[in-house]
N, C-alpha and C positions, 0 to 999 in steps of 0.2 A: 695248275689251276685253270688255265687258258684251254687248255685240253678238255678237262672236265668238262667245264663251261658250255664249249662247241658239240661236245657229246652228250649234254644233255638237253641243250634246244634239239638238237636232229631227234635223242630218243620224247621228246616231248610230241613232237610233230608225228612219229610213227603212231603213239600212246592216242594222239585224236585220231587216227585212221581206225584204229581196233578199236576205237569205244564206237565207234559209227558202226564197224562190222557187229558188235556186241548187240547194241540197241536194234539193229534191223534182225538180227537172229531173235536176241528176247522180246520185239515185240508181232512175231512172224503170227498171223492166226492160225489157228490149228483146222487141218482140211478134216470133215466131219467123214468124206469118203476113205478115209485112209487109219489103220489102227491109232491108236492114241499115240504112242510110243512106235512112231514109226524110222527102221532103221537107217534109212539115209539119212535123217535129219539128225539121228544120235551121234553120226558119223561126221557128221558138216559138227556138231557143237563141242564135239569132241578136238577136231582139228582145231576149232578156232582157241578152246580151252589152251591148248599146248602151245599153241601161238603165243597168248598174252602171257603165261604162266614163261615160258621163256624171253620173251622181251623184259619182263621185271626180272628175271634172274642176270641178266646181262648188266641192266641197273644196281643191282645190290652187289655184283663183281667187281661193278667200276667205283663205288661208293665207297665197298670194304678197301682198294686198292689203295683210291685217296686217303680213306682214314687211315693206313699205315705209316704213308710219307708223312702226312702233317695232321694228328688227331685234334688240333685244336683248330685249325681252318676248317676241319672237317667239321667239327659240331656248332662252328658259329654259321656254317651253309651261308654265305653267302649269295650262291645262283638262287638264293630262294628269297621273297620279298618277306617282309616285317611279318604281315600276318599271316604268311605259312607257317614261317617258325613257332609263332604262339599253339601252331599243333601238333609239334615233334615231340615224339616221345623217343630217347636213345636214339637218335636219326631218322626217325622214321612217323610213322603213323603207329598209333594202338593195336595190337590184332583183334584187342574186342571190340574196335569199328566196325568189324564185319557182323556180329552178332545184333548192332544196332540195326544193321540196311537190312539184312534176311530179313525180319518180318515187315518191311518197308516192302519189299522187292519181289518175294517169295510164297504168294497166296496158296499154295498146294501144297505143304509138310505136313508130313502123314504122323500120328501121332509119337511111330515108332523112331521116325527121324528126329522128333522134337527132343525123345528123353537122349538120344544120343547128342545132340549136339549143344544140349545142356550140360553133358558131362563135360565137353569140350571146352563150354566158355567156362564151369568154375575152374578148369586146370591152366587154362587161359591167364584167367585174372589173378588165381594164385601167383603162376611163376611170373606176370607184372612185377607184381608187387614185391618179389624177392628180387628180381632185376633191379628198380628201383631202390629198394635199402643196396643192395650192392652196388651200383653207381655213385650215392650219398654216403657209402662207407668208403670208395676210394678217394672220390674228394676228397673227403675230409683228414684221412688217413694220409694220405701223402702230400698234398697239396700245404697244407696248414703250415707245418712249423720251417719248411723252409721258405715260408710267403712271412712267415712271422719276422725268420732273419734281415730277410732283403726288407722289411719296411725299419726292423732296426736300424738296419746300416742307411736306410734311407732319411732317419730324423738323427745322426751322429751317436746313434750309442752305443755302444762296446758289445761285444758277441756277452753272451750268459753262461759263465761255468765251461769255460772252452770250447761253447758249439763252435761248429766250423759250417759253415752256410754249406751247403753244396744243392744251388738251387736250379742249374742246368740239369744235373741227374736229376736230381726226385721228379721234374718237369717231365725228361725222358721217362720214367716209369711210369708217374700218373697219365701219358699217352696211351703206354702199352694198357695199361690196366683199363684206360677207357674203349682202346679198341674192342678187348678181350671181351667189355661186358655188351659191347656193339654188337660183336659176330654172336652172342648167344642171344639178343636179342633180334637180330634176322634170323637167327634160327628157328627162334619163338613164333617169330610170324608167318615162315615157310611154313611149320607144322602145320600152326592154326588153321592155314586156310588148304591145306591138302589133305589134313583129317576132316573138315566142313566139304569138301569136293570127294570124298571117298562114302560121306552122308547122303549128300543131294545128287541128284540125277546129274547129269549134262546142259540138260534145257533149265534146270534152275541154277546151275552153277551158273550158267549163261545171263541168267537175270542178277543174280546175286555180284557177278563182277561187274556188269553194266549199271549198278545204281550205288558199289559201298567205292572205298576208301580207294581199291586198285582200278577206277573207273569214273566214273558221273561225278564221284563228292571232289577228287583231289585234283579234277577238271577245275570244278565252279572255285574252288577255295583259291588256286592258282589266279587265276582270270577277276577275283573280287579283291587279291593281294595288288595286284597290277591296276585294277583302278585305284584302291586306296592309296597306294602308292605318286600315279598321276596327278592327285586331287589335293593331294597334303601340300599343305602352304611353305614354298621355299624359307629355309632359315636366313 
């Protein structure tokens, strides 16, 4: 956990270097002497694209690692304050946070882009939402009747019909089974946003990670957890 910990302030501190490099690319004016679509600049936004698109894959490496040693330290995140948590979805952020900030961020989507990446957020929000009944079905399926045992034995009353507790295993399982629906929900979200970066140019992907969820929002949400945190009255 210690590890984690010091590898994620260092990738926090790299995470504010690239949103500065982002915001000065996305907010570059565009020289009126030079094509529109001029190719060293597609070339500069391209670079930096793979920059950040691999610094968060380095994060979801180290995340998924953790959550295999310990999938229950992992989803209660600790290195994260109160109300970052209040926005985890399966460990993470939403992938249709990114569909929120494009039209925030994005003034230039051509019509033909729009119906594509429509189709993207309803297959988006679909497989959410099957994520989620699947997370609420392993809870509940495995976690339940050996949580049932141990509160038995915990107020003196006799096992039921010769169950036999075995409340370390089902533990170990409902780990594996949370990880399992972990890695298909980083999966969810690498797609999402590299079928939306396969849609939009360069210079709007460029916008689009400097103002959604891989960028600008889960800066301020961090940085507004940290005052709240400050501010709340010692118990």
């Amino acid at each position: 956990m210690e590890n984690f910990e010091a590898f994620f302030e260092d990738w926090l501190s790299q995470r504010e270097a690239f949103l500065d490099q982002l915001l000065l690319h996305a907010s570059k004016p565009e020289d009126q002497s030079r094509p529109r679509h001029n190719h060293s600049d597609g070339e500069a936004d391209k670079a930096l694209i793979e920059k950040v698109i691999s610094h968060y894959q380095q994060f979801y490496k180290e995340k998924t690692k953790l959550a295999r040693e310990d999938a229950f330290l992992f989803f209660s995140a600790p290195w994260l304050t109160a109300f970052e948590r209040t926005f985890l979805w399966i460990g993470d952020f939403k992938p249709t946070l990114l569909f929120r900030f494009l039209g925030s961020s994005v003034d230039d989507v051509t019509a033909a882009q729009s119906e594509e990446i429509e189709h993207i957020r309803v297959e988006t929000r679909r497989r959410e939402r099957d994520l989620t009944e699947t997370m609420t079905r392993v809870q509940e399926s495995v976690a339940a009747p050996p949580l049932l045992c141990l509160l038995r034995a915990s107020a003196g009353q006799p096992e039921r019909n010769g169950d036999i507790c075995v409340l370390e295993a089902a533990l170990v399982e409902l780990g594996e089974s949370m990880v399992a629906v972990l890695e298909e929900a980083n999966a969810l979200r690498a797609a999402t946003a590299r079928h939306m970066m396969e849609v939009l140019s360069p210079a709007q992907t460029v916008k689009l990670l400097a103002a959604a969820a891989a960028g600008q929002f889960q800066v301020r949400i961090r940085r507004w957890g940290k005052q709240r945190a400050a501010s709340a009255p010692l118990q």
